[in-house]
Backbone as CSV, one residue per row, in Angstrom:
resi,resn,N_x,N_y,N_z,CA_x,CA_y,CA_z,C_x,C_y,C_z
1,UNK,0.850,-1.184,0.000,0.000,0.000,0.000,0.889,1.238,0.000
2,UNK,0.713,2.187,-0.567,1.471,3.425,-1.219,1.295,4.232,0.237
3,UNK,1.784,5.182,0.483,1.908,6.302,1.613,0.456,6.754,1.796
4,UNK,-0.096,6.977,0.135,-1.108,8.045,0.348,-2.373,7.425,0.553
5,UNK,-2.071,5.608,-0.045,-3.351,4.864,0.778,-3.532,4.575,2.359
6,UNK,-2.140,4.325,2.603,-2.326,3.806,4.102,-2.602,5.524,4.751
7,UNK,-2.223,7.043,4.675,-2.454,7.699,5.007,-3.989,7.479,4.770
8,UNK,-4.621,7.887,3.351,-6.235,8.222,3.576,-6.901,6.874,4.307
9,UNK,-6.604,5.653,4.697,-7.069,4.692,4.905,-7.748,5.416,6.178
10,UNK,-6.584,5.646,7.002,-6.552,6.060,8.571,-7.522,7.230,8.364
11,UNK,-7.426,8.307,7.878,-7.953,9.602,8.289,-9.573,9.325,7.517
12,UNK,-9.816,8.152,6.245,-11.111,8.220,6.279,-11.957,7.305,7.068
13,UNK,-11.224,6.257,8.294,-11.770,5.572,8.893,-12.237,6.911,10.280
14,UNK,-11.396,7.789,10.580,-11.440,9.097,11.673,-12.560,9.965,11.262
15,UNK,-12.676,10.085,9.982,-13.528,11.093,9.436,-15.433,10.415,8.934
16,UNK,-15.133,9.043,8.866,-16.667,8.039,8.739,-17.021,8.121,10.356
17,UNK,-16.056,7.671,11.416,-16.775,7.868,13.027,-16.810,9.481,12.991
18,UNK,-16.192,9.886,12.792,-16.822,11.176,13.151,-18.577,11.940,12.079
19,UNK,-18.363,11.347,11.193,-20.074,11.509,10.681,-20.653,10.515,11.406
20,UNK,-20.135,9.584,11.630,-21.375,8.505,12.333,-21.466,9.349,13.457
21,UNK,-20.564,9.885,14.390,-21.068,10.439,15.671,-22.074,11.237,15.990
22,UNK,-22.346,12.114,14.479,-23.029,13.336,14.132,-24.011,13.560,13.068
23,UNK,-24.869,11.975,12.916,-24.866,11.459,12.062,-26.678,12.795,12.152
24,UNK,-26.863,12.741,13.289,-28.259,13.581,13.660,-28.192,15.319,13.642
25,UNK,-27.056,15.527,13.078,-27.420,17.174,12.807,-27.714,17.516,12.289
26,UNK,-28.313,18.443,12.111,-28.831,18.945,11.981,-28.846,20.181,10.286
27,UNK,-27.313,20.539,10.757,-26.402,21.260,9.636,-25.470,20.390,9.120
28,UNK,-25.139,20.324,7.690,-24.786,19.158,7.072,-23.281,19.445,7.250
29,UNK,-22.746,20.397,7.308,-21.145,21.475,7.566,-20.762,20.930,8.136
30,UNK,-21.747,20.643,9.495,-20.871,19.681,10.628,-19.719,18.732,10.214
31,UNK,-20.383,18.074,9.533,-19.500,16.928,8.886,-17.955,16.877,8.520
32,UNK,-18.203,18.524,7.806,-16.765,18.673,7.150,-16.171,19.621,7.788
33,UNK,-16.450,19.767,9.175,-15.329,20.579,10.288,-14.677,19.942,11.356
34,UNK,-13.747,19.169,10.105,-13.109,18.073,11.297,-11.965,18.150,10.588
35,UNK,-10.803,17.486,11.428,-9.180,18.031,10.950,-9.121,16.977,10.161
36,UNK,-9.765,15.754,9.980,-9.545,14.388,9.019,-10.074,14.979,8.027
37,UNK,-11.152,15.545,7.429,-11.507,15.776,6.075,-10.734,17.271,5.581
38,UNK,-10.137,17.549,6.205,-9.008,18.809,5.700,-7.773,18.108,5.368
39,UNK,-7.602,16.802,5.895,-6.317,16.333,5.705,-6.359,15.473,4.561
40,UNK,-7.658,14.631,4.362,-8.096,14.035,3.409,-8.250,15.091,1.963
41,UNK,-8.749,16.252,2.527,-8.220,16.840,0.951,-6.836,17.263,0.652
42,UNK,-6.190,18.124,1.882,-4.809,17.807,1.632,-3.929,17.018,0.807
43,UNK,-4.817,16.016,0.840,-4.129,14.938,-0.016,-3.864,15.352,-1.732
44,UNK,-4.903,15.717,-2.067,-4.875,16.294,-3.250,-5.077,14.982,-3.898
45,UNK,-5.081,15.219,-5.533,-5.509,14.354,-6.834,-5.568,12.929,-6.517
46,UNK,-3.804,12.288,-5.863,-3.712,10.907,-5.133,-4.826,10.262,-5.157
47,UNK,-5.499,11.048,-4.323,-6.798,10.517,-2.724,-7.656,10.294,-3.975
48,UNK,-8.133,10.794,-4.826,-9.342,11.081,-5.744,-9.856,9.685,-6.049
49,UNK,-9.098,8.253,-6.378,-9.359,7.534,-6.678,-10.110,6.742,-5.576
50,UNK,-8.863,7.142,-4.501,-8.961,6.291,-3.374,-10.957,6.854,-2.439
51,UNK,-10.718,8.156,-2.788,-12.130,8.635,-2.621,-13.109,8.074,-3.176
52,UNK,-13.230,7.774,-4.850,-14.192,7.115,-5.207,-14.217,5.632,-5.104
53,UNK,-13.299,5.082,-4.465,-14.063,3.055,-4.299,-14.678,3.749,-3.117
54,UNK,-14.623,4.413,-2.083,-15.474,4.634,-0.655,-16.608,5.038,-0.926
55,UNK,-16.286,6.023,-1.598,-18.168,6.704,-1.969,-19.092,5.788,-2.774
56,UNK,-18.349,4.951,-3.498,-19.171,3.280,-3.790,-19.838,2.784,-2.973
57,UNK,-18.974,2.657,-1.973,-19.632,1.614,-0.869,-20.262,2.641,0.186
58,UNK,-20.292,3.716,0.236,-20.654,4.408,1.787,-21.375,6.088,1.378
59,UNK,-22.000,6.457,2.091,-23.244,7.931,2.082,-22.560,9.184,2.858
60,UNK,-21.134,8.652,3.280,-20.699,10.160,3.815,-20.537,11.288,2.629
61,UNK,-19.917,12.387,3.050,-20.143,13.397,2.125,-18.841,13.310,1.092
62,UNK,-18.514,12.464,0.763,-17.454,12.225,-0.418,-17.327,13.569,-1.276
63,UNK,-18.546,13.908,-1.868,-18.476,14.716,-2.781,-18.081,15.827,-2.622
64,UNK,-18.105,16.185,-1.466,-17.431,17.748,-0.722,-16.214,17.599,-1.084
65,UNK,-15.128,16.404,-0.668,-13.722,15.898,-0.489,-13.543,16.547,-2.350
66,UNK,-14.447,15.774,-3.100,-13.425,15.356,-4.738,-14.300,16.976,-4.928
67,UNK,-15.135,17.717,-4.930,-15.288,19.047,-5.632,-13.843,19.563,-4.983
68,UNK,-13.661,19.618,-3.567,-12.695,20.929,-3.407,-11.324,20.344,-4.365
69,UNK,-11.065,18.975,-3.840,-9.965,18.557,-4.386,-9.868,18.919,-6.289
70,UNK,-10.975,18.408,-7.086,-10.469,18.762,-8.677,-11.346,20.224,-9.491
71,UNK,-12.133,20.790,-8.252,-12.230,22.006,-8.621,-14.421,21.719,-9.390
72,UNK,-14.007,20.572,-9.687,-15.748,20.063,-10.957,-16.798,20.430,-9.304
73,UNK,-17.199,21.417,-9.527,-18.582,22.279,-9.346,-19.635,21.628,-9.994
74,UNK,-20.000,21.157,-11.012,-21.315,20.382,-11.494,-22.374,19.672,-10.673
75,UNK,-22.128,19.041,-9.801,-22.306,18.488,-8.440,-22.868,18.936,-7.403
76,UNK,-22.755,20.411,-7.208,-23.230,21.014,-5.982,-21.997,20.582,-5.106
77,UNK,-22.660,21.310,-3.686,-20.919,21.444,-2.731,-21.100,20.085,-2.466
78,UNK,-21.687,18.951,-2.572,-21.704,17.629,-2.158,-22.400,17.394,-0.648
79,UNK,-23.206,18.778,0.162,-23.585,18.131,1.615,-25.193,18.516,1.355
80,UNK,-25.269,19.256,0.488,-26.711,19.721,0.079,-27.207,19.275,-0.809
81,UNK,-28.561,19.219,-0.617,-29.681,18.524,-2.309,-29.687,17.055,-2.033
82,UNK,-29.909,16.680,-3.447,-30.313,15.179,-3.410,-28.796,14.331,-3.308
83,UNK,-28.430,14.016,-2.442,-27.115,13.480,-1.873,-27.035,11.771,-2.859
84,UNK,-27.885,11.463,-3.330,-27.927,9.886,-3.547,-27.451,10.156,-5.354
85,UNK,-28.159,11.569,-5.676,-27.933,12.078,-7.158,-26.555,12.597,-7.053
86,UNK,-26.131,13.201,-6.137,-24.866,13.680,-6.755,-23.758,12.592,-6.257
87,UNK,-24.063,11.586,-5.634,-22.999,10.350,-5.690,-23.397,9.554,-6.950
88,UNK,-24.301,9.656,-7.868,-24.287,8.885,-9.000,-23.379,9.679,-9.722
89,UNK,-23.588,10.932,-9.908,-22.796,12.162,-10.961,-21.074,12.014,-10.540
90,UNK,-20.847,11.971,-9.722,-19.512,11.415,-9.297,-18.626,10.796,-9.674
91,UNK,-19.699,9.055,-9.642,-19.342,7.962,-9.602,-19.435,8.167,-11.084
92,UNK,-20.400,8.618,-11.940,-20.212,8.891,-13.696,-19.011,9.370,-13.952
93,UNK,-19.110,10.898,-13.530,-17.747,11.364,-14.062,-16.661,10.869,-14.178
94,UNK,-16.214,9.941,-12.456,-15.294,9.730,-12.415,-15.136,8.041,-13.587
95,UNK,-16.210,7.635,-13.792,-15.883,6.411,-15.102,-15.362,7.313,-16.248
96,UNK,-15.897,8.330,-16.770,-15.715,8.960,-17.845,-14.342,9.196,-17.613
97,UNK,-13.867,9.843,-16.689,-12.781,10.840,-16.661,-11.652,9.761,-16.044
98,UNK,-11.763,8.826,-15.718,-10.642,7.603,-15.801,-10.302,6.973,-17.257
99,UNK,-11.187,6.821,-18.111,-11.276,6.410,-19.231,-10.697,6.965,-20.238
100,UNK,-11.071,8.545,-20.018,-10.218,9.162,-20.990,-8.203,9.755,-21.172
């Protein structure tokens, strides 16, 4: 496992308990004011892949992580709207945009 997997491994297992903890708020922000999902974007482009097998399998706010990280706005900020639609748009792009 490469640096930047075993790094995001850790900080997105820190950053899933911490939405599970908070799973009842209210404000969706909550989520992404935690030092693991600042570090997880930190990561930059790396993480992007490693971001989308998770958002496969799991409903945290992924999409917040890959907008800030590659900039694609199309999506919405990823914690608002129909959350189930913009993890399909994601999970599209990112087939398209591996492919090409």
């Amino acid at each position: 496992m490469s640096d930047v997997s075993t790094r995001f491994e850790t900080l997105a297992k820190e950053w899933e308990a911490h939405c599970a903890d908070h799973r009842e708020a209210s404000n969706p922000y909550v989520f992404l004011n935690h030092p693991s999902f600042e570090a997880i974007v930190a990561l930059g482009r790396p993480a992007v892949p490693l971001i989308v097998e998770r958002y496969r399998e799991g409903s945290v706010f992924w999409g917040a992580a890959l907008r800030r990280i590659t900039g694609v706005t199309t999506f919405g900020d990823g914690v608002v709207g129909n959350l189930d639609a913009t993890r399909r748009g994601w999970l599209k792009w990112w087939d398209a945009h591996r492919a090409s």
